[in-house]
C-alpha positions as CSV (number, residue, x, y, z in Angstrom):
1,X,113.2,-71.4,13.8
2,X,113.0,-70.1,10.3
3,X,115.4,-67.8,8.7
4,X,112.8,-64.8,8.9
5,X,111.8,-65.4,12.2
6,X,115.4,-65.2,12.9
7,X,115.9,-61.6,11.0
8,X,112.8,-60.4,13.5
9,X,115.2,-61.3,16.3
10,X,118.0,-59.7,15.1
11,X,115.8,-56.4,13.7
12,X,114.1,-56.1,17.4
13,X,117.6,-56.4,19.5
14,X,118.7,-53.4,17.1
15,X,115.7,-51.2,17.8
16,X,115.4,-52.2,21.7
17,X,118.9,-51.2,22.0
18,X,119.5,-54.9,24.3
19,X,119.2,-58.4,24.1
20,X,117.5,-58.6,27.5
21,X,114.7,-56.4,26.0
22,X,114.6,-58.1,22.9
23,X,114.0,-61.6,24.9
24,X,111.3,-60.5,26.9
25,X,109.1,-58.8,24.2
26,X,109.6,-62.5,22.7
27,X,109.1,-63.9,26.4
28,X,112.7,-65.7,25.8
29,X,115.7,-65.8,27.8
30,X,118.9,-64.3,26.7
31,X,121.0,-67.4,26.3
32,X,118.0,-68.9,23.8
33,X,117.7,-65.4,22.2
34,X,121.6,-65.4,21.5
35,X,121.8,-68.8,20.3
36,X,119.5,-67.8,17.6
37,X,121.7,-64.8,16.5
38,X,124.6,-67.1,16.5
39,X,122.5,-69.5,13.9
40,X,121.3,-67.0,12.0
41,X,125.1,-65.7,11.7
42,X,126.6,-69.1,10.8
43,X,123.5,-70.2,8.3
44,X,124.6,-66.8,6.6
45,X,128.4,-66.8,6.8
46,X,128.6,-63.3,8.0
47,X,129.1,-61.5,11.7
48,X,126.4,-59.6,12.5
49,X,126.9,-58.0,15.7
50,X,129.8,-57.2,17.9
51,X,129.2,-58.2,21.1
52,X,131.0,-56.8,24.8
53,X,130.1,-58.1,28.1
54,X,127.1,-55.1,28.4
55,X,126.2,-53.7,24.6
56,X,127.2,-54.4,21.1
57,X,126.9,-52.6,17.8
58,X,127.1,-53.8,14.1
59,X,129.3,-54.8,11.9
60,X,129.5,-53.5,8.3
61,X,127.7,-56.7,7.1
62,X,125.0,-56.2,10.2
63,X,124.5,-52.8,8.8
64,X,123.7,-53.5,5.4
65,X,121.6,-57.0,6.3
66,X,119.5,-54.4,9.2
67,X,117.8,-52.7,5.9
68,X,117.2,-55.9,4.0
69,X,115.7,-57.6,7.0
70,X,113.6,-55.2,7.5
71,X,111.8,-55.3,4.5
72,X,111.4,-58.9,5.0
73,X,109.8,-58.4,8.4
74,X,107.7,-55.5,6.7
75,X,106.5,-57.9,4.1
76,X,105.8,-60.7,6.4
77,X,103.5,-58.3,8.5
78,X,101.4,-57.2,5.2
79,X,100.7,-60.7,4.2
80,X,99.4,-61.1,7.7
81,X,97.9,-57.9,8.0
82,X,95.8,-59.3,4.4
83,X,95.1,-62.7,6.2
84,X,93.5,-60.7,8.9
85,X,91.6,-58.9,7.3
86,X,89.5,-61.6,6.3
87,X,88.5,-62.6,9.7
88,X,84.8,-61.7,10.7
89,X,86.1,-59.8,13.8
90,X,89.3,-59.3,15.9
91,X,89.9,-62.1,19.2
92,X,92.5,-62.9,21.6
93,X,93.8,-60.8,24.7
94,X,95.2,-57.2,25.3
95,X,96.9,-56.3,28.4
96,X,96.9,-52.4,29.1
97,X,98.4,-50.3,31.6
98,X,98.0,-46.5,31.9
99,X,97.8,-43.9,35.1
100,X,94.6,-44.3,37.5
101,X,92.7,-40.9,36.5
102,X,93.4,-41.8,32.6
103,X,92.5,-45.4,33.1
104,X,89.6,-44.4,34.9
105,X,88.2,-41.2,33.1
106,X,89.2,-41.9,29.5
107,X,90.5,-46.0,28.9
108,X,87.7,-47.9,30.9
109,X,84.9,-46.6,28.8
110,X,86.3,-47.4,25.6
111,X,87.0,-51.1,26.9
112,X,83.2,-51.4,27.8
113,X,82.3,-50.6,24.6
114,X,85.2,-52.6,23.3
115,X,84.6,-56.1,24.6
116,X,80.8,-55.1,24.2
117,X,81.7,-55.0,20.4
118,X,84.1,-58.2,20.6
119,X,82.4,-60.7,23.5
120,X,85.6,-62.8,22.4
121,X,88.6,-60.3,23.0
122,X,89.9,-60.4,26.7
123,X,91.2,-57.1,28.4
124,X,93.3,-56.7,31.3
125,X,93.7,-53.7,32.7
126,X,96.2,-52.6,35.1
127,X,96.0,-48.6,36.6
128,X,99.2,-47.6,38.4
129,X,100.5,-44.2,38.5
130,X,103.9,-45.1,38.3
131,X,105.6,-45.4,34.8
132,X,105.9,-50.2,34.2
133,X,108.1,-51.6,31.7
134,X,106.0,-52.5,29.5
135,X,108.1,-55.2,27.4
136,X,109.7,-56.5,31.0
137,X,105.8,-57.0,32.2
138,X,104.6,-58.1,29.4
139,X,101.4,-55.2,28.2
140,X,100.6,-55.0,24.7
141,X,99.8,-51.6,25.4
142,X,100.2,-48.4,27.4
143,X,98.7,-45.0,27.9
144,X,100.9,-42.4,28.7
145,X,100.5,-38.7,29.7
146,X,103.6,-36.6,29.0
147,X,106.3,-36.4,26.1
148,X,107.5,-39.4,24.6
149,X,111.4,-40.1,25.3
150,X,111.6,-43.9,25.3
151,X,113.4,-44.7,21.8
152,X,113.1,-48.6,22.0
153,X,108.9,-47.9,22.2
154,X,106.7,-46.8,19.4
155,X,104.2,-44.6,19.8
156,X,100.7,-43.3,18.4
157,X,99.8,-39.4,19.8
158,X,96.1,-39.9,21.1
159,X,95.4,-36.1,21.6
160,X,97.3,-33.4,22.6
161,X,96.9,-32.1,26.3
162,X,94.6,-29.5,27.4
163,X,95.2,-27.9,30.7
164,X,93.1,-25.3,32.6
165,X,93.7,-23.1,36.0
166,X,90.1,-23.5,38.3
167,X,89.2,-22.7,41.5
168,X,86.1,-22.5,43.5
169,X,83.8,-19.8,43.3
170,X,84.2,-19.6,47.2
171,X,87.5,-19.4,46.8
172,X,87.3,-16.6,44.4
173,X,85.0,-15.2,46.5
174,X,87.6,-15.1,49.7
175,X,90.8,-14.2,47.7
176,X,89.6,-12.3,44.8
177,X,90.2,-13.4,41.0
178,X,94.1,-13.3,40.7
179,X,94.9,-11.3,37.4
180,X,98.2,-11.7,37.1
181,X,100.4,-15.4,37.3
182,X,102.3,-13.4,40.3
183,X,98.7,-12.8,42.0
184,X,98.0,-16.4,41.6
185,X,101.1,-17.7,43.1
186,X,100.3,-16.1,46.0
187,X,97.3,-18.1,46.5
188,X,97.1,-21.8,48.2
189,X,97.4,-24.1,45.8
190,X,96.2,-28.2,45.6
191,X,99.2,-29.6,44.4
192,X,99.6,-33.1,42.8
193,X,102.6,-35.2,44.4
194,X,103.4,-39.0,43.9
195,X,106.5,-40.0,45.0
196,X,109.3,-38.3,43.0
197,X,107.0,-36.7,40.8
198,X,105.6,-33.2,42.2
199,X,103.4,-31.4,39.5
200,X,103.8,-27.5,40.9
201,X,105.2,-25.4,38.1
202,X,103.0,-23.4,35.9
203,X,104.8,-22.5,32.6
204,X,102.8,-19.6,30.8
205,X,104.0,-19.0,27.3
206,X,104.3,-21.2,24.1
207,X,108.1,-21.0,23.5
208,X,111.1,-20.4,24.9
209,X,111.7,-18.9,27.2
210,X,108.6,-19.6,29.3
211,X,107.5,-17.8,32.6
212,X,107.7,-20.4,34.9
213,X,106.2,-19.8,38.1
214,X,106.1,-22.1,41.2
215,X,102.7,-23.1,43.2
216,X,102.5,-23.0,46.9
217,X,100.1,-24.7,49.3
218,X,100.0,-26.9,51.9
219,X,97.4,-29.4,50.3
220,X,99.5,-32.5,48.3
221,X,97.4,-35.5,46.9
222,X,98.7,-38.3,45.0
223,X,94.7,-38.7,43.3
224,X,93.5,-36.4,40.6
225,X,90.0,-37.5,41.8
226,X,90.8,-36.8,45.6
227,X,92.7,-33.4,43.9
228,X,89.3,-32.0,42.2
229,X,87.5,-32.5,45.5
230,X,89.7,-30.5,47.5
231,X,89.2,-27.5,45.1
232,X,85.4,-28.0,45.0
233,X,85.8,-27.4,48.9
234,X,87.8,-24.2,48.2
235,X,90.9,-25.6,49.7
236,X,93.0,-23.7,46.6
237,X,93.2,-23.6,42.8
238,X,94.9,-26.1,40.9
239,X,96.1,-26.5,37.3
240,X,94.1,-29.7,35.4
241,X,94.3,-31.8,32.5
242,X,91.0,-31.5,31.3
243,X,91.2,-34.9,30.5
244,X,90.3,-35.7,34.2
245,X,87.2,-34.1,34.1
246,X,84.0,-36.3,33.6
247,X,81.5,-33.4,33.3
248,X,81.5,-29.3,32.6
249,X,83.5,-27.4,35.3
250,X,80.0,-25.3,35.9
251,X,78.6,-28.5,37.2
252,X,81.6,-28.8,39.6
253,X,81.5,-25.3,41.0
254,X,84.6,-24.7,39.3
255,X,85.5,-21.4,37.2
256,X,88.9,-20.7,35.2
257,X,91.4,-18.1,36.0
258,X,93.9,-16.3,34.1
259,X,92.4,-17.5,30.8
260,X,93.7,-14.3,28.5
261,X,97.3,-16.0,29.2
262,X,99.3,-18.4,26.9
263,X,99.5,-21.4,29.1
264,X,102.0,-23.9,27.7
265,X,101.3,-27.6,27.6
266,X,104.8,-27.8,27.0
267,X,104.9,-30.4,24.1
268,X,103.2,-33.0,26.1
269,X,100.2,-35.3,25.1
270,X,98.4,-38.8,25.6
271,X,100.1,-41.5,23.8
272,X,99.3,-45.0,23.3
273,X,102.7,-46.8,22.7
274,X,103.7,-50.6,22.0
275,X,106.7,-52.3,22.1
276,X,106.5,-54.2,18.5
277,X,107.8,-52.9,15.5
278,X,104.0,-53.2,14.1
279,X,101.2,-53.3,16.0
280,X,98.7,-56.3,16.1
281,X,95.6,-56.1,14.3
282,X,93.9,-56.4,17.7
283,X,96.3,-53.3,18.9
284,X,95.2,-51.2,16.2
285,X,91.6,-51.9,16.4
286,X,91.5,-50.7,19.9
287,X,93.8,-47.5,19.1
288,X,91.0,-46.9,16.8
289,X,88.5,-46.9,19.3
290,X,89.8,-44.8,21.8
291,X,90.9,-42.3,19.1
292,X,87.1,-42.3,18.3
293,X,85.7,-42.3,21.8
294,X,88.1,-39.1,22.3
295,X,87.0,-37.4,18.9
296,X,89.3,-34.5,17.4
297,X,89.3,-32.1,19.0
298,X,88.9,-34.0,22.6
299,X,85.4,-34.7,23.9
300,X,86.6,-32.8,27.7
301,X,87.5,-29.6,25.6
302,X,83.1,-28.8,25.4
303,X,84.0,-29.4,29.7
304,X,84.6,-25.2,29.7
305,X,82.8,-23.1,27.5
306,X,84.4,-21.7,24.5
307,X,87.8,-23.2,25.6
308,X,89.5,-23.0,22.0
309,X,89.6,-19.5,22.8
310,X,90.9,-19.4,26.3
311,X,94.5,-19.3,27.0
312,X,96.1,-18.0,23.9
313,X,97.5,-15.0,25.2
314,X,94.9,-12.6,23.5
315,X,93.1,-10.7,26.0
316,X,89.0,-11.0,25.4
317,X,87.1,-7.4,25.2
């Protein structure tokens, strides 16, 4: 293994924060991912790392080589990124992960018009509602919904999320249009719950401290899809990412409440993260179709009318 290819190793264990993460976004073992450290170490005469049974950190010389190898690796990925350039189109195989409604909804589409595009390019595509490991499983890419917390990842913001209270107009009709977030908490809600993750706090505001109010009901789903119906029936109101919606809310039966409050998204957004320092060509090709597919601002904002001006907290005459 060359030299460089050597400083990539020792630049990824750094950023992943462990060698075990390191080896598999290489798909290496530890023991053949170490003994390449160990090289690289005695070809250039210095420690690099400090190692303990379950971390390490770096040594004075590992500190000031980090910089310089980073560089290299930058430079190495420019020359490629020139060599690729020069290819008539992108090929080769990209496996994605991201949450069912997302996958289904928003990802999908752009991969039929993706492999339409590139009849060469292979796409897997795995929907799971749970959060993978995406370097342990081996994805070149993931959608995520949510902040972004995980260090050893990098990540591209998508779009931001945009979140709406609806109801049924029968259930308007038998409980009345709540006013108030108190009024509306008195209401059933449809309430999304998978596993340890129960979505039932409504957080109206844009910064701290928020008014955080709780949603009751007796209706849980675990489907966004399955969720939507049981509002359309007029089993409650629930609060949506109105990037689950595939038409206007109007053609739904659906109509938004409290809309002259500031409803927080609380930081969140959709993400598309990767676990190499640079992204393939073929990994930023696709980012660049999704971000297209899902324009700026978001194609399921037009889903409720005027929605730039809902929500901001500034009561409409």
């Amino acid at each position: 293994m060359s030299i460089a290819n050597q400083l990539a190793l020792f630049l990824d264990i750094v950023q992943q924060g462990s060698f075990t993460k390191a080896a598999a976004l290489h798909d290496m073992d530890n023991s053949s991912l170490s003994k390449q450290i160990k090289k690289l170490e005695a070809d250039l005469g210095v420690q690099l790392l400090n190692r303990s049974t379950r971390s390490f950190s770096l040594t004075s010389a590992g500190e000031e080589i980090l910089a310089q190898a980073q560089t290299v690796v930058n430079t190495l990925d420019q020359i490629q990124d020139t060599a690729a350039a020069y290819h008539a189109q992108p090929k080769g195989a990209l496996r994605i992960t991201t949450s069912v409604s997302l996958g289904q909804e928003v990802v999908q589409p752009v991969i039929n018009r993706f492999i339409t595009r590139y009849p060469d390019i292979k796409v897997t595509l795995f929907l799971d509602d749970k959060k993978t490991d995406i370097i342990a499983d081996h994805f070149d890419l993931a959608f995520r919904l949510g902040k972004m917390v995980e260090s050893n990842l990098i990540a591209t913001k998508i779009a931001n999320t945009n979140f709406a209270i609806v109801a049924a107009q029968q259930f308007i009709d038998s409980y009345g249009e709540p006013k108030t977030p108190q009024e509306l908490i008195a209401l059933p809600a449809v309430i999304y719950s998978n596993g340890d993750v129960t979505l039932d706090q409504i957080d109206i505001g844009t910064s701290e401290p928020l008014g955080r109010y709780r949603m009751q009901g007796n209706c849980k789903v675990n489907d966004v899809r399955a969720i939507i119906n049981a509002v359309k029936s007029g089993v409650g109101y629930t609060v949506l990412d109105l990037s689950n919606l595939d038409r206007p809310i109007s053609e739904l039966g659906l109509v938004p409440l409290l809309t002259d409050h500031q409803l927080s998204n609380q930081g969140t957004g959709i993400y598309a993260v990767y676990p190499h320092r640079k992204k393939s060509a073929l990994v930023a090709e696709f980012l660049e179709a999704m971000k297209s597919y899902v324009g700026n601002p978001p194609y399921w904002e037009q889903y409720i009318p005027n929605y730039h001006e809902l929500y901001n907290g500034n009561p409409r005459q």
